[in-house]
TORVORO-387490 format. One record per residue (C-alpha): residue in one letter; x, y, z. Coordinates in steps of 0.2 Angstrom, whole numbers, plus 5000, padded with zeros to 4 digits. Layout:
BEGIN
AXYZ/...
END
This chain:
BEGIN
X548247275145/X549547205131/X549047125117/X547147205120/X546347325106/X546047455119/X545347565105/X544047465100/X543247455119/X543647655119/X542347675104/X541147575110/X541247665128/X541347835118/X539947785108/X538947725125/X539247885134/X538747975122/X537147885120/X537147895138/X537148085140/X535948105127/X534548025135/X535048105150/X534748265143/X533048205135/X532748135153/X533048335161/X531948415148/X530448305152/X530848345171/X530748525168/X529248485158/X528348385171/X529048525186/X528048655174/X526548545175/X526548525192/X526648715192/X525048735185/X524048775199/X522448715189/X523248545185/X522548415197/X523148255190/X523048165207/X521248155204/X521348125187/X520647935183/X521347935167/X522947935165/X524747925176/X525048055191/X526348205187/X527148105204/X527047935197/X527948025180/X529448115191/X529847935203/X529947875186/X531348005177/X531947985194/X532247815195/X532947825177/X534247955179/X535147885194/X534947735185/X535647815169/X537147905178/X537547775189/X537947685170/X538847835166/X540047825182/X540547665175/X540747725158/X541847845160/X542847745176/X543047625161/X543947755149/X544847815165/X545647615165/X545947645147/X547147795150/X547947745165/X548247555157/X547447455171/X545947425158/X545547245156/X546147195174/X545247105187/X545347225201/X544947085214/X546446955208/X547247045195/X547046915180/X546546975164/X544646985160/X544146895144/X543847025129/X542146915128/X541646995143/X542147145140/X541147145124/X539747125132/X539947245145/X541647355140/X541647445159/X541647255166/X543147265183/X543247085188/X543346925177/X541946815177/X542546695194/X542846855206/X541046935199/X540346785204/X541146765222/X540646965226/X538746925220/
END
């Protein structure tokens, strides 16, 4: 978008996704952790009184990595604005979306009225 400083919002998604893919990958080694555990034919945490189940543990990474890579999706759609030059468009009416709003949340597509009319 003219007149935006489309390099500041790319390093703040860089820096985002890369923050992003990091936990992500922190997230698959405790995965692989918890699927070694589960494993471990001894191991019978479902019984276990004192602590969270290796079950409750995986819906949990679960729920955080789709949650995680759903962000990312958005992350990287954002840059893909960036290069294409459609960054900072509402793609509901077209208007420009305040840089306020997108400072608060850089991969933002719509302006604040059409946000609210699709909610």
């Amino acid at each position: 978008m003219k007149g935006m400083d489309t390099a500041r919002f790319r390093a703040l998604l860089d820096a985002r996704r890369a923050e992003l893919e990091e936990l992500l990958a922190r997230l698959e080694r405790d995965e692989a952790s918890i699927r070694h555990d589960r494993a471990d034919a001894t191991a019978d945490d479902e019984h276990d009184p004192e602590g969270t189940t290796l079950s409750g543990e995986w819906q949990k990474l679960d729920g955080l990595q789709r949650s995680m890579k759903a962000e990312l999706a958005e992350v990287l759609a954002a840059l893909g604005r960036i290069d294409d030059g459609t960054y900072g468009r509402c793609i509901r009416c077209g208007q420009p979306i305040p840089t306020g709003r997108l400072e608060v949340r850089p991969m933002a597509t719509m302006c604040v009225p059409c946000a609210e009319k699709a909610s």
